[in-house]
N, C-alpha and C positions, 0 to 999 in steps of 0.2 A: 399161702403159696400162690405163686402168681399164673396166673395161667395165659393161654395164646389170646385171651382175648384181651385182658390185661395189658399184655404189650403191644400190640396194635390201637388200641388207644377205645375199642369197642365195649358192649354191652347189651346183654340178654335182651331181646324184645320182650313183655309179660304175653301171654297167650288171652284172646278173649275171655275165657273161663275162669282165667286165676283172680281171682278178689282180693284186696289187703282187707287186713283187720278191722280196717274203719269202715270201706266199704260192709264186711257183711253187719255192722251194727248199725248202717244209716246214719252216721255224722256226715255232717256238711259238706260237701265237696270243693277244692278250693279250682274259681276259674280255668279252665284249662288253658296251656300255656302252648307256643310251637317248641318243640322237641327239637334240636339239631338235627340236620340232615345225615343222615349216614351213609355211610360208605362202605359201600361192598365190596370186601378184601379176596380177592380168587386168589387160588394155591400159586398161580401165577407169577402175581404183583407182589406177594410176600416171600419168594423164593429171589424175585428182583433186589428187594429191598434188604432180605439178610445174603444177596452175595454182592449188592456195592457196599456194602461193609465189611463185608471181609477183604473187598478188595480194598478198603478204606484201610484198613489196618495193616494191609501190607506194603513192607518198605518199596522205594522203584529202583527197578533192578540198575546193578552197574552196569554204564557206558562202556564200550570199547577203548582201548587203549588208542589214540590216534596215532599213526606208524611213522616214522619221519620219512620225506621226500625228498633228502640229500644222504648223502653218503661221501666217506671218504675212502674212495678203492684202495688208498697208497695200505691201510691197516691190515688190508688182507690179501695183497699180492706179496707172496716172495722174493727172493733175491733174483732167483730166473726170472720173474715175470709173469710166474704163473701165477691163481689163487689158490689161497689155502682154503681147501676146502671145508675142513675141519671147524672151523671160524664161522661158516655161515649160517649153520641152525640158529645159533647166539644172534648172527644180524639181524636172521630175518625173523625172532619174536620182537623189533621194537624197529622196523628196516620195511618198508614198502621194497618189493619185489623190482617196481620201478624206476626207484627211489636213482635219481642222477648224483654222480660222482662232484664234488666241489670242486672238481681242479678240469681243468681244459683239456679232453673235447670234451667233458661232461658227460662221459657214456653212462647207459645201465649198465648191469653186470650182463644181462643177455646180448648187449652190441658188444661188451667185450668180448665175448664167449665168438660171437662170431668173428670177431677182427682176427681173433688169436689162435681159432681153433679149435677150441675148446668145447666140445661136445661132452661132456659130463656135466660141465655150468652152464651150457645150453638148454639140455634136459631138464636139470635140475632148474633153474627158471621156469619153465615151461612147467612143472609140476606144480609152482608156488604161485602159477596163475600169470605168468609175463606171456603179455601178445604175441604171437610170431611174425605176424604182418605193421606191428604199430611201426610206423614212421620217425624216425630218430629227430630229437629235441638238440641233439648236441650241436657242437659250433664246428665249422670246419666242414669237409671234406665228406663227415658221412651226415652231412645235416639233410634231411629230408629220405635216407634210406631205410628198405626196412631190413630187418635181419638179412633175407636172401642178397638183395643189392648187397650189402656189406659182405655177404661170404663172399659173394661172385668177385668183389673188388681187390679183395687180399687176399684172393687163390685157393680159399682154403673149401674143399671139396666133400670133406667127411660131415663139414657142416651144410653144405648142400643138400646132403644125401640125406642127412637128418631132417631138415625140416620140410623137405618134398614127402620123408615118410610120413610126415605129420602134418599132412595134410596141406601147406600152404603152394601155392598155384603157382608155376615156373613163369607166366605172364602176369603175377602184381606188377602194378606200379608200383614206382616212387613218387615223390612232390615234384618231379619233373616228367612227370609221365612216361618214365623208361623203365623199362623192364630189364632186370639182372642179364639179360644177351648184351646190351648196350656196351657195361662195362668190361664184361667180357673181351669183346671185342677192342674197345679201347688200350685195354691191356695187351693186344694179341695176345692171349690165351686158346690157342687151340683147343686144348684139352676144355677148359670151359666151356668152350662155346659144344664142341659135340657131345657133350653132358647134357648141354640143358637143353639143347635141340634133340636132343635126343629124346628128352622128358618132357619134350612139346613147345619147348619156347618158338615165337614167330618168328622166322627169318625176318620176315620184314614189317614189324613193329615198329610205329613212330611216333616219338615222345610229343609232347608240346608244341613242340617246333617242325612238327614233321620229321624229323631225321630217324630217319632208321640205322641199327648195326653198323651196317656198311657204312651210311655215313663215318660215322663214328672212328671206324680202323680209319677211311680217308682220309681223315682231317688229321690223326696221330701217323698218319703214313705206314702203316705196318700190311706189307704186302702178305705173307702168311696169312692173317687175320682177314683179309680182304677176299682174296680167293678161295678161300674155305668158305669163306659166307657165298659167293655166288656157287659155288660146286652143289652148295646145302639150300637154292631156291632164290637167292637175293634177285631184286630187279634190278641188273645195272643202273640204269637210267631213271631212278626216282629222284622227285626232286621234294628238296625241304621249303621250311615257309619263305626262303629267299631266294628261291628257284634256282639252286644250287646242285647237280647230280656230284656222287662220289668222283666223280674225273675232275669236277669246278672245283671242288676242297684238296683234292691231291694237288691241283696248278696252282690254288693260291696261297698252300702250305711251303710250295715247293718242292712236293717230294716228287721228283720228275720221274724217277724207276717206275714207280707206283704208276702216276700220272701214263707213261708210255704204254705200260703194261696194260694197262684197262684200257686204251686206246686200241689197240691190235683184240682187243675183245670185243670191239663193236662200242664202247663209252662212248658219247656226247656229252657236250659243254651245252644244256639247253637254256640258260640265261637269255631272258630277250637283251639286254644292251649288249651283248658281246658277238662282233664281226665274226661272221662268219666266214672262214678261207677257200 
């Protein structure tokens, strides 16, 4: 029967006292020889060695299934336009959360969630791990926006409400450096803008270019938009990185109402090349 010392490859030392047979009769002794070195096995080094065999003998375990990073939206919107919700447990065992649509703008399903309104596919993203701040990959129009910029762009409010619950900050940016008030305003959207100014957005926030809000309504001409912004703190007279204030963008859009209007407000044109009357 084999025993532990057997399989570690060792063997008994004899004790000084113990004699063989020939020894106690005085036969010859043959030369003594050097002995192998041996090696002292601690409970240690043998619990080492019988568990990388066991882990020797075990198979390695299965990889993850890698998720696809496109999708095609058109298989699971409906006739209206919405999604079938129904559909997406099935996508998303073999569907990144992320995963962009193969047809033009190329949304996720959480930028459509926002385009469209859709706060149930909003959530539902948001449950299955999609960013609320990531910066849209698509082509077009919402390329560099994050969720909020895209609710704020397409009016849709309930989705606003949604992801201010959840945490994302009414002052992100986008790749442009502007903050969901921007569009807002662009829009003349009243209602938007006293939503999110209301939930802290900066009246006077300036993208990249320096332009704040108010620029913004000026350059689209939307007087509503414009004096709601200075009513809520706007600085008339800021100017952007081509030292342009909202009065220079109303005069060089043409939108003279506007342009008049901000004028009897105290506006200036403070442009250095431009004459002063």
């Amino acid at each position: 029967m084999a025993t532990f010392l057997d399989a570690i490859g060792g063997e008994p030392e004899p004790t000084k006292n113990s004699l063989t047979s020939d020894d106690r009769h005085g036969a010859p002794q043959n030369p003594p020889t050097a002995s192998p070195k041996k090696v002292k096995m601690t409970s240690a080094s043998a619990s080492g060695i019988l568990l990388k065999a066991a882990n020797a003998s075990q198979s390695p375990a299965p990889s993850k299934t890698k998720l696809a990073d496109t999708l095609d939206l058109k298989a699971v919107r409906s006739v209206g336009g919405g999604v079938k919700m129904s559909l997406l447990d099935s996508v998303f065992k073999t569907t990144h959360v992320n995963a962009r649509d193969i047809n033009p703008p190329h949304e996720t399903l959480l930028e459509l969630a926002c385009r469209t309104g859709n706060v149930a596919l909003a959530k539902l993203c948001y449950i299955k791990g999609a960013p609320l701040t990531q910066k849209a990959e698509s082509t077009g129009e919402q390329k560099g926006l994050t969720p909020l910029h895209i609710a704020a762009k397409f009016q849709q409010y309930e989705v606003i409400n949604f992801l201010n619950s959840y945490g994302v900050k009414v002052n992100t940016v986008d790749a442009f450096g502007r903050i969901a008030l921007h569009y807002a305003a662009k829009n003349n959207d009243v209602d938007a803008i006293c939503r999110l100014v209301e939930t802290g957005a900066d009246v006077n926030w300036r993208d990249k270019d320096r332009r704040t809000p108010l620029h913004f309504a000026s350059m689209a001409g939307h007087m509503d938009a414009a004096l709601l912004l200075l009513e809520l703190g706007a600085e008339l007279n800021s100017k952007d990185a081509m030292e342009y204030t909202a009065l220079a963008h109303a005069e060089s859009e043409m939108f003279f109402k506007l342009h008049d209007r901000l004028l009897k407000l105290g506006a200036k044109d403070l442009r250095p090349y431009v004459k002063k009357s």
